[in-house]
C-alpha positions in Angstrom: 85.8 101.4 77.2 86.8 101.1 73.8 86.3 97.1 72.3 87.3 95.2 69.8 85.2 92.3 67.8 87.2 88.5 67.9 86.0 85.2 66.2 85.7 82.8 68.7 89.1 81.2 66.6 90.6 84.2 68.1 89.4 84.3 71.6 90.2 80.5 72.2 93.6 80.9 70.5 94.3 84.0 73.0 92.9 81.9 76.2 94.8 78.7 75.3 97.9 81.2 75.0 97.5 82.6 78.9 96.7 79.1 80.3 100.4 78.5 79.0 101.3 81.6 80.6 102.3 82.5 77.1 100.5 85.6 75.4 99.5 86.7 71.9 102.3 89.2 72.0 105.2 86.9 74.0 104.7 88.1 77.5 104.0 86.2 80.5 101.0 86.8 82.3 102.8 89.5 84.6 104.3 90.7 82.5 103.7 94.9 81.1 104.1 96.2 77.5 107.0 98.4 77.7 105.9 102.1 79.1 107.3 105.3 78.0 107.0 107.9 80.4 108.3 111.4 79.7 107.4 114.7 82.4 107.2 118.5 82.0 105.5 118.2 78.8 102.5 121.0 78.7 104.4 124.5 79.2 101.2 126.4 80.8 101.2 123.9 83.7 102.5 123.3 87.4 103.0 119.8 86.3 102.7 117.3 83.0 103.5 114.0 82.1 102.6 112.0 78.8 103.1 107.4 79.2 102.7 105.4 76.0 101.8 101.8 76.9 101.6 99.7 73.9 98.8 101.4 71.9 97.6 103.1 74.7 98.4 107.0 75.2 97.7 109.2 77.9 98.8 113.1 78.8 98.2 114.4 82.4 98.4 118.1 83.2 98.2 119.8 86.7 97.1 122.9 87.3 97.6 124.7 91.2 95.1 127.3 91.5 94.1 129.2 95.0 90.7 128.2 96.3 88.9 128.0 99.3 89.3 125.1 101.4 85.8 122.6 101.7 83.7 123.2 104.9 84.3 119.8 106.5 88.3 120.2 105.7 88.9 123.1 106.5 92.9 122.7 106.9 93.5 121.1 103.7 93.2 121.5 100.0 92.2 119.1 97.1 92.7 117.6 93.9 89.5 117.5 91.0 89.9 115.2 88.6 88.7 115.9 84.5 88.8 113.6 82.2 88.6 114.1 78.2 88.3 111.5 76.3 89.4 112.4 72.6 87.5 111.1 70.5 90.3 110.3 67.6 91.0 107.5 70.6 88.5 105.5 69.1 85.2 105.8 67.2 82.9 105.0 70.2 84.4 108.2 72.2 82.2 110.4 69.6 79.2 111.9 71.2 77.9 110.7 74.7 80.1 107.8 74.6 82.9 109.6 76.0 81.4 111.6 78.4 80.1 108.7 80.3 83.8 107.5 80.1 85.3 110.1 81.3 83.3 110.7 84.4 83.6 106.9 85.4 87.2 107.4 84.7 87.3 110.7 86.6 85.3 108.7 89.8 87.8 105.9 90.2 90.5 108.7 90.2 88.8 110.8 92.9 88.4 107.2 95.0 92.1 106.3 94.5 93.9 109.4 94.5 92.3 111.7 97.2 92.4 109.8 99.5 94.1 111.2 102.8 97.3 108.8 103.1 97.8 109.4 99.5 98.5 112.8 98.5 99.2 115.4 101.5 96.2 117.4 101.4 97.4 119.6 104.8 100.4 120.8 102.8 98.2 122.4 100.3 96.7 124.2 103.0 97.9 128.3 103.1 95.2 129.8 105.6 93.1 127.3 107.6 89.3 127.6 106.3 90.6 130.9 104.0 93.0 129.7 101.2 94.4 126.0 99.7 95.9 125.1 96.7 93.2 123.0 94.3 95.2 120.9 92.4 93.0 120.0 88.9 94.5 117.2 87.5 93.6 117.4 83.2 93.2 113.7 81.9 93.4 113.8 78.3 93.1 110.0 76.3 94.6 110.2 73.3 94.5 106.6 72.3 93.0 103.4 73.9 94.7 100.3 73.5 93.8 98.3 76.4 94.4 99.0 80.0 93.3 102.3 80.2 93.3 103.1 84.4 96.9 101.7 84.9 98.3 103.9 82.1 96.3 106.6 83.5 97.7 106.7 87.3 101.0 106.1 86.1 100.6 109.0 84.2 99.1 111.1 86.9 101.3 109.8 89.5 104.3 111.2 87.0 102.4 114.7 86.6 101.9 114.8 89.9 106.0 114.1 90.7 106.6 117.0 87.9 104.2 119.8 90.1 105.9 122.1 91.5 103.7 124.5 94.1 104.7 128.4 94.4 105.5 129.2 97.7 103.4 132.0 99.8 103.3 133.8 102.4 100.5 135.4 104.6 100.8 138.8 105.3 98.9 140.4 108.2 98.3 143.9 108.3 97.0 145.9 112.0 93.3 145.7 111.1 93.8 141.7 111.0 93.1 141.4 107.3 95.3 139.1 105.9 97.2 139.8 102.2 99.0 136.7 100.3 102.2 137.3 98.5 103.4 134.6 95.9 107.0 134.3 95.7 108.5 135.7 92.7 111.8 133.2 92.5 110.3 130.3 89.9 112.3 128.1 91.9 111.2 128.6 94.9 108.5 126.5 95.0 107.6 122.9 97.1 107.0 119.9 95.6 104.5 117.2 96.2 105.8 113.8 98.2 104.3 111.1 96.5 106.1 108.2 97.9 102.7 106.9 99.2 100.5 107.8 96.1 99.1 104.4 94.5 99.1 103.2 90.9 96.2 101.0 89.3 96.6 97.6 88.6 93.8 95.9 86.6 94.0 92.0 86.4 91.5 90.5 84.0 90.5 86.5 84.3 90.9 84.7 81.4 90.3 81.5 81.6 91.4 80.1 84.4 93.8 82.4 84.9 94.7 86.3 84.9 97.0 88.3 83.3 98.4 92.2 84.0 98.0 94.9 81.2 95.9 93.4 79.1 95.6 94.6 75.5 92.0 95.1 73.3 91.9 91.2 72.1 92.9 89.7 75.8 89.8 92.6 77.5 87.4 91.4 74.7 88.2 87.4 75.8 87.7 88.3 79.8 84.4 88.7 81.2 85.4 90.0 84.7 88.4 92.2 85.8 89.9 93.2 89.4 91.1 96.8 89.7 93.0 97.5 92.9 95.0 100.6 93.9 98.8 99.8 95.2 101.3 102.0 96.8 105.1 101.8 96.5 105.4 99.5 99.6 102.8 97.3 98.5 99.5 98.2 100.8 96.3 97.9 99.1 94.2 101.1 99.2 91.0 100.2 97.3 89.0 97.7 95.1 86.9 97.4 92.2 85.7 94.5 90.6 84.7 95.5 87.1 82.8 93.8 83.8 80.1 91.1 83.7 81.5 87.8 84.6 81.7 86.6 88.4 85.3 86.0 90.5 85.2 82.7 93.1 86.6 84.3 96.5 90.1 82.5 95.7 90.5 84.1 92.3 90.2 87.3 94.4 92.7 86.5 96.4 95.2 85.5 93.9 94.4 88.5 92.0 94.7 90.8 95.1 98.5 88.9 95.5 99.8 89.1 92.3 98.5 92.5 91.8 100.6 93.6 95.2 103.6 92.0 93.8 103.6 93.3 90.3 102.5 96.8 91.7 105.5 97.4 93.9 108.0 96.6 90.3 105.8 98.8 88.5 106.6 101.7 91.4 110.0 101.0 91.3 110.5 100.8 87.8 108.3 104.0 87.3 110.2 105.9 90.5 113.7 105.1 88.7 112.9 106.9 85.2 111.2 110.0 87.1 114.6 110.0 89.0 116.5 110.0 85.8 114.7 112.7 84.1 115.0 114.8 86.7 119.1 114.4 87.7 119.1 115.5 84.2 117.7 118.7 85.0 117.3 121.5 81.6 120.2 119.5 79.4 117.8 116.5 79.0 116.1 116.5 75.4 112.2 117.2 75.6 109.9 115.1 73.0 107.0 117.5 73.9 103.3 116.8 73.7 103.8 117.7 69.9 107.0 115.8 69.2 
């Protein structure tokens, strides 16, 4: 992850701040840097979405292709995950840095994301054991400035809103061998439900306490984070404890609370600007990934 140097003046000046419940930057300690989020940004996909959060700046792009359902799913299709980390983001993304990054990054995805009650996998299914839809979900970090996972499921969660899916249909001929026609209608397509797909929320300790979205200076003053996975309603789907430092058992707990409650804002927050965008349809004015 990319890290920033602080004087020890700096790091006790940031604690002190959350113990207040008063950060460097005037939020509480639930509180989230204001997110942009912005959809149907990459022209050459089935779905795209770009979030800013604070300094932080992520595009997602999805990509249906027709594939071959796995052996031991055979009635289902799947999402891979690719992550790129670029390395104008930040220095240490140059060379092997990023790489390691990205496939760390790209691991938590596949943990969080494909899991069954997230994302419908049956629905991507055309021809049991013959044909799915792969969904390949394009990370792309343009900027790290703290909080890297949360910006990055809100972002895919977006992309993955934005997808739309051409629909097909199986032809069978007499011999049995079977034909697929695509539908020729761009808007005849299906769409992905992702009521129950989670987004990330990483709480870092610092101090005695931990805060939500934490920026470079608060992740360089907190030796051990929690990530956990949150749907819309507020269920916990996974866990990671990440960094160094150790958590008591009741940290934990009060991590795994807050984290619940500030996850189901974040859905609903996040859910009402997709809505928006999309009830304005082709009159709303695109930024772009260029903009």
């Amino acid at each position: 992850m990319a890290s920033v140097v602080l004087s020890e003046a700096e790091k006790l000046y940031i604690v002190h701040g959350v113990q207040e419940d008063l950060r460097v930057d005037g939020r509480g300690c639930e509180d989230y840097r204001c997110a942009e989020v912005e959809t149907d940004v990459v022209s050459n996909t089935s779905g795209s979405a770009r979030v800013k959060l604070g300094h932080t700046d992520i595009l997602v792009g999805v990509k249906a292709e027709m594939g071959t359902p796995k052996l031991e799913k055979p009635d289902e299709g799947y999402l891979e995950f690719f992550v790129d980390c670029s390395a104008n983001a930040t220095p240490e993304f140059e060379g092997r840095g990023g790489e390691e990054l990205g496939t760390e990054i790209a691991n938590t995805l596949y943990r969080v994301f494909s899991s069954e009650s997230s994302v419908d996998l049956k629905s991507l299914c055309i021809n049991p054991r013959e044909h799915c839809w792969v969904l390949y979900v394009d990370v792309l970090l343009l900027e790290c400035g703290g909080n890297l996972l949360d910006a990055i499921s809100i972002a895919v969660k977006a992309a993955l809103f934005n997808t739309r899916i051409p629909k097909v249909r199986v032809l069978e001929d007499e011999e049995g061998s079977k034909e697929i026609e695509l539908s020729d209608d761009p808007y005849d397509c299906i769409r992905l439900n992702v009521d129950d797909v989670p987004c990330i929320v990483t709480l870092s300790k610092i101090g005695y306490r931990h805060v939500v979205d934490a920026t470079l200076q608060e992740e360089a003053c907190s030796l051990a984070s929690l990530l956990i996975s949150v749907t819309s309603k507020g269920a916990l789907t996974s866990m990671k404890k990440v960094g160094k430092g150790s958590l008591d058992p009741e940290s934990i707990f009060e991590m795994m609370e807050t984290g619940k409650r500030v996850g189901k804002s974040l859905h609903i927050a996040l859910q009402k600007i997709l809505d928006e965008e999309e009830s304005l349809g082709t009159s709303r004015q695109k930024v772009g990934f260029l903009g």
